[in-house]
N, C-alpha and C positions, 0 to 999 in steps of 0.2 A: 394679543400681540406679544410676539418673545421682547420687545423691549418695556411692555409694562413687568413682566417676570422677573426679567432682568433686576430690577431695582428692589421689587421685591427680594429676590434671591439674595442681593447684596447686605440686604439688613438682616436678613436670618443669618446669612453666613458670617455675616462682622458678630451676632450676637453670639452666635454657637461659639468662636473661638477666644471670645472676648472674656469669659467664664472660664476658660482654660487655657491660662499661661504657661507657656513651652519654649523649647527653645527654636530660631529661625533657620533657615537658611541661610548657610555665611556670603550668600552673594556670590557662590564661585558658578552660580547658573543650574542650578537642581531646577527640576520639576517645581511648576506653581511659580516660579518667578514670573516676571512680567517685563516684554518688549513696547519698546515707543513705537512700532512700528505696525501700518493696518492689518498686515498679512500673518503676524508671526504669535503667539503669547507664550511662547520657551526661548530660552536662552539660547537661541540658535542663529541670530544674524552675526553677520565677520566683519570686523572693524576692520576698513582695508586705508592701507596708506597709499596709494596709490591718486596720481592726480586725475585721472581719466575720468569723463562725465559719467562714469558707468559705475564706479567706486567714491561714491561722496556718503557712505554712510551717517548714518547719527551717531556720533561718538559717544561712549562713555563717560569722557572728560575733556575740556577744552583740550584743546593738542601743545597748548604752549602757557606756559604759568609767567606770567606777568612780572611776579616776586622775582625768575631766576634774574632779571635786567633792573633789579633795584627798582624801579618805579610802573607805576599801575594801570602802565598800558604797555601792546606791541603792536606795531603796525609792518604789514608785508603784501608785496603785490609781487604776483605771477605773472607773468608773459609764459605761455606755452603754445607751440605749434602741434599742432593734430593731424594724422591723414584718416577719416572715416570711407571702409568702402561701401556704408548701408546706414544713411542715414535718416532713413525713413522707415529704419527696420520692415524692410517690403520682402517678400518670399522672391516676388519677380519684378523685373523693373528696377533691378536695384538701383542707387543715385551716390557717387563717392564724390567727396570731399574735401578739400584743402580747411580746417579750422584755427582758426589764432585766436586762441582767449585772453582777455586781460581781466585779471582778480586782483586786486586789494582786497586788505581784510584787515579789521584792526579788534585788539581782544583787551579786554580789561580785566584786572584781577582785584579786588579788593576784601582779605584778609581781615577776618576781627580776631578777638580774645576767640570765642569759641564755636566760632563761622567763616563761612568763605561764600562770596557773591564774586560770580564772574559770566560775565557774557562775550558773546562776536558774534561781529556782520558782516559776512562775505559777499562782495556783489561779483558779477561776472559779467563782460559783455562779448558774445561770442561772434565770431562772422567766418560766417560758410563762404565760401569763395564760388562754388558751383551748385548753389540749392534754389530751385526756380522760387522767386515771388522774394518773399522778403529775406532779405541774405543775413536779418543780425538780431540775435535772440539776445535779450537781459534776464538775470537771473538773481536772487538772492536766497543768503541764507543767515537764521538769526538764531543763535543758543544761548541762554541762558542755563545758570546751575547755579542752586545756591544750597550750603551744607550748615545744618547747626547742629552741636555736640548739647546736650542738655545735661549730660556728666558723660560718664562714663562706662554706660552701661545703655543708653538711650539717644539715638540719633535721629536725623531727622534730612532727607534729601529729596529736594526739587528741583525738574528739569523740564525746562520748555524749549522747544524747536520749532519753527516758522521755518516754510520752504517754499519759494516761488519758484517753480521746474518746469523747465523744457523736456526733459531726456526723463526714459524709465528707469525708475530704483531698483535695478535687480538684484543690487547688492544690501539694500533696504526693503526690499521687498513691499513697497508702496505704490499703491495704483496698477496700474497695467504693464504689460510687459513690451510696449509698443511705444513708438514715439506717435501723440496724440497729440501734441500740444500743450501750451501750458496750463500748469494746475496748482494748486496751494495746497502744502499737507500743513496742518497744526499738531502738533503733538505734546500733550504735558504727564509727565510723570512723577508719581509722590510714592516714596519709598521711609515707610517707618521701623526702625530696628531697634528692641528692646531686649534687653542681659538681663531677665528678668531674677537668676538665680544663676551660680557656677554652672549650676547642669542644665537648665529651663531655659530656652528664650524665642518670640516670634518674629515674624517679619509681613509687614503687610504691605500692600504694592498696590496702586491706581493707575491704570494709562486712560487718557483719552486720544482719538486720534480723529483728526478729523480730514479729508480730501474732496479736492472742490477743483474740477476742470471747468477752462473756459471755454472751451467748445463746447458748443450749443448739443449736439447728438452725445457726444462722447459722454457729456454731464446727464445724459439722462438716463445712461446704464450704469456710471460709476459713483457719482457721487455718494459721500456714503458718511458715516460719523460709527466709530466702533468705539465698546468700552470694556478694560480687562480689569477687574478684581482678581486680587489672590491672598491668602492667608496659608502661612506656614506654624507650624508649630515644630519643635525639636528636641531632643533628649540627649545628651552627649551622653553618651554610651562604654566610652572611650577614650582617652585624654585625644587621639587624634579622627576620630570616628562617631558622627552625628546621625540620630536616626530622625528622619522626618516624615511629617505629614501634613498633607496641605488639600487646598482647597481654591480651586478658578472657577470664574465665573465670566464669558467671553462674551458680547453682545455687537451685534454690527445690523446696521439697517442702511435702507438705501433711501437716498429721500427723492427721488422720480421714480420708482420703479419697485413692483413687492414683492423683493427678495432678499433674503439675509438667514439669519439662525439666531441663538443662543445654547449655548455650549454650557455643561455643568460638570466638570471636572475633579475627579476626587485621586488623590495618588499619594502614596509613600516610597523612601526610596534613603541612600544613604549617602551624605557628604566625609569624604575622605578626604586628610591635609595629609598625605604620605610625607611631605617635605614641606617646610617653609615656602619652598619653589614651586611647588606641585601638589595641583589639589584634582579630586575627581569626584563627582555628582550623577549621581544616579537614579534618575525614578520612571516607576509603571505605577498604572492605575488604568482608570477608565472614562467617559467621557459618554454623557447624554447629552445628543443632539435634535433642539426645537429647533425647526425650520420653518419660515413664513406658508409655502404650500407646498410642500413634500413629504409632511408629518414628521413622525418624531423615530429615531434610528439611537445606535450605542457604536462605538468603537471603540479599543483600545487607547492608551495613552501612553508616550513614553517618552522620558528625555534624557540625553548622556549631557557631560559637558568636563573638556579634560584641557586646562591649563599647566604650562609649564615655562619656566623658567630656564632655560639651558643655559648653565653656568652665566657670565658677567655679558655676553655680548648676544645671546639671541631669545624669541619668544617663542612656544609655539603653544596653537589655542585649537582645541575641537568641538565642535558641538553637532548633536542629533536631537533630533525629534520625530515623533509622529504625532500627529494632531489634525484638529478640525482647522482650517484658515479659509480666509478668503481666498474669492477669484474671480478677472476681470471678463471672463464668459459669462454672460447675462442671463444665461435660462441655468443656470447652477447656481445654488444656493449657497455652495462655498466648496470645500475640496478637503478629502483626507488624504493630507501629504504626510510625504516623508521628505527631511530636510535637513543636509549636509553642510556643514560650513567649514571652512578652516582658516587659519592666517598663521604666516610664519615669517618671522623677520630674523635678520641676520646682520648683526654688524661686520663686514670681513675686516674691517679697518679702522681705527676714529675715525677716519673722515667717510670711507666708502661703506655703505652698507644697500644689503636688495632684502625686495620682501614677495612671497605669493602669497594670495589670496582665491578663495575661490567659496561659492557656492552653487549649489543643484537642489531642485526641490522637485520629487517624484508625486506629482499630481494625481488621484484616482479621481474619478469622476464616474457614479453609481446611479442605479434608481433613489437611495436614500437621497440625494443632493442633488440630483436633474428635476423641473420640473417640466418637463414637456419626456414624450414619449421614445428620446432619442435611443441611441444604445450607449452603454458603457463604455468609456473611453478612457487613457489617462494620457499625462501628456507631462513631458521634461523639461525645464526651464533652467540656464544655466550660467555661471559667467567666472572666469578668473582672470587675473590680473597677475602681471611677474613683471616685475619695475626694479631700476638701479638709482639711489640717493646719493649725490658723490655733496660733503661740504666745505666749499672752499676758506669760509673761515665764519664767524661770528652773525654774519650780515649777509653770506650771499652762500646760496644754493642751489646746484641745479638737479633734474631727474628724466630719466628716462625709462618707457616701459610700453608694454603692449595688452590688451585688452581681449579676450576672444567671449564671445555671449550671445546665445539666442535661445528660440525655443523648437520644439520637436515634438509634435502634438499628433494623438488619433484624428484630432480635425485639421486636416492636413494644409486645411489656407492658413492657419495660424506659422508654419513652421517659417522661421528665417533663421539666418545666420550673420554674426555684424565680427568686423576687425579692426580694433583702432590700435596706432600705432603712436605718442608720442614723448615731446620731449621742450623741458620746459626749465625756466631760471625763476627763482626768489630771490626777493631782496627782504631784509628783515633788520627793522628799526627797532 
């Protein structure tokens, strides 16, 4: 079974690079990093600001630090009004919607000498005005992040996320691409970074992720638990130019159903700081694929990832990959995509600012990764987001924006199209 491999793999691989101290990845999303997320293990999901249930990614960082209001909590709830015209993401039959959310959410920050412990827990309770049976779905969401410095050369970061969801992560790319009902993803992530020398230092990375519907049918093609290892080594080459090489180890099984893979991944590739502002990460390699019944296959591997800073008021963020990932079609073993992200924020104003967001993830679907006899297919899954942040002063907020996302598949009952349009007030203690 690729999950007993898996663990074996993980110990040869911690042992191989543990004997050869190098320098890491600086975290600006090279090759061999690793995502909280079940679909993804490159540095390719887009942290979208956007309020829409279709843009609630796993953040980076808490969104709001506790410290900037002198004391070690903030508390803020949302009122936002929604128009959905596809909220059963159905091809045909579609069902549109009037939705009013109400969010609270309160975040704690609490700062040591040479650590940082911060969490929040976002509940939501939402009511569809026109969705036949039960009109009001509850939701929550739970991050923790906690950081320790060991000097100054050795760090140490973990991150846990709990998520009780109604609606598809397209922008997380967790679970299915459908609204199925709700489901719980767990995600924890451990990020170790060592300055082993001026020019040497590594970086090693754990995700677990785990996804659990409650629907009885739905749970018995998705449910699933995946787990990503990765080890980078590095050689500053350069005072602004890092050469690396790394090492993933991807593992995912289904627990009703036997199909999954494990993926072993080997790539180099180079991190560039062209600016304080501006960094770019580049790696290929390659990628052996064990699959539960479809044998064993190879593919390409590759990941860009291009941050920047545009002077004092905007961001903008790119990232690619191709890689082995999950997917929620049951007789595939998983899918070699390719996958686009982007986010760009703009302040026009202190007060006004807008942001887009968007990603696309080009799905192949082969004999390597089909187990039943179908034909070759692939299929495009998509969603961006373009929103306006106006804020009126310290305490209160409002936003407005529009949502477009669906998918476009060879199997053509999967394809829909969904539009949400809204606009919504914070209040912030």
């Amino acid at each position: 079974m690729p999950s007993h491999r898996f663990y074996l793999g993980l110990v040869t691989l911690c042992l191989l690079f543990a004997v050869r101290p190098a320098k890491a990845d600086d975290g600006s999303g090279s090759g061999g990093s690793v995502q909280a997320t079940a679909t993804t293990n490159s540095s390719t999901s887009t942290s979208s600001s956007s309020t829409s249930t279709y843009s609630q990614p796993a953040p980076s960082g808490l969104a709001v630090d506790a410290t900037d209001h002198k004391r070690p909590f903030t508390i803020s709830a949302t009122l936002r009004e929604e128009y959905d015209d596809n909220i059963f993401t159905a091809k045909t039959g579609r069902v549109g919607s009037a939705v009013t959310f109400i969010t609270p959410s309160i975040l704690f920050d609490l700062p040591m000498d040479d650590s940082d412990l911060s969490f929040r827990d976002t509940f939501s309770a939402d009511y569809y005005s026109n969705r036949p049976g039960d009109q009001f779905d509850l939701t929550d969401q739970f991050i923790a992040q906690y950081n320790h410095n060991f000097s100054d050369r050795f760090s140490l970061d973990v991150a846990e996320q709990f998520q009780y969801y109604t609606q598809p992560s397209l922008f997380q790319s967790i679970g299915t691409n459908y609204y199925n009902g709700a489901y719980i993803s767990n995600t924890v992530n451990l990020n170790f970074n060592a300055q082993w020398t001026p020019l040497i230092s590594t970086s090693t990375t754990y995700a677990n992720t785990i996804v659990d519907y409650q629907e009885s049918n739905i749970a018995t093609q998705q449910n699933s638990m995946e787990n990503t290892a990765s080890q980078n080594i590095g050689f500053a080459i350069l005072p602004k130019i890092t050469l690396t090489f790394g090492g993933i180890i991807d593992d995912i099984n289904y627990k009703f159903i036997n199909r999954g893979y494990t993926t072993y991944t080997g790539n180099t590739g180079i991190n560039w700081q062209a600016l304080p502002s501006m960094s770019l990460s580049v790696s290929v390699g390659g990628s052996v694929i064990d699959t539960q019944q479809a044998g064993t296959s190879a593919t390409p591997y590759a990941a860009i990832a291009y941050n920047w800073k545009i002077g004092a008021r905007s961001t903008l963020n790119f990232n690619y990959s191709h890689e082995v990932v999950p997917s929620d079609i049951y007789t595939a073993e998983g899918q070699i995509a390719d996958r686009f992200s982007t986010g760009f924020q703009y302040a026009i104003t202190p007060r006004l600012s807008t942001h887009l967001d968007g990603i696309l993830t080009h799905g192949n679907y082969n004999q390597s990764l089909l187990q039943s006899n179908q034909p070759n297919f692939s299929e495009n899954d998509y969603a961006i987001d373009l929103g306006f942040g106006y804020t009126l002063n310290s305490n209160v907020a409002f936003s407005i924006g529009y949502t477009y996302s669906g998918v476009s598949s060879g199997e053509n009952y999967r394809d829909y199209t969904r539009n949400q349009v809204y606009i919504g007030v914070t209040g912030t203690y």
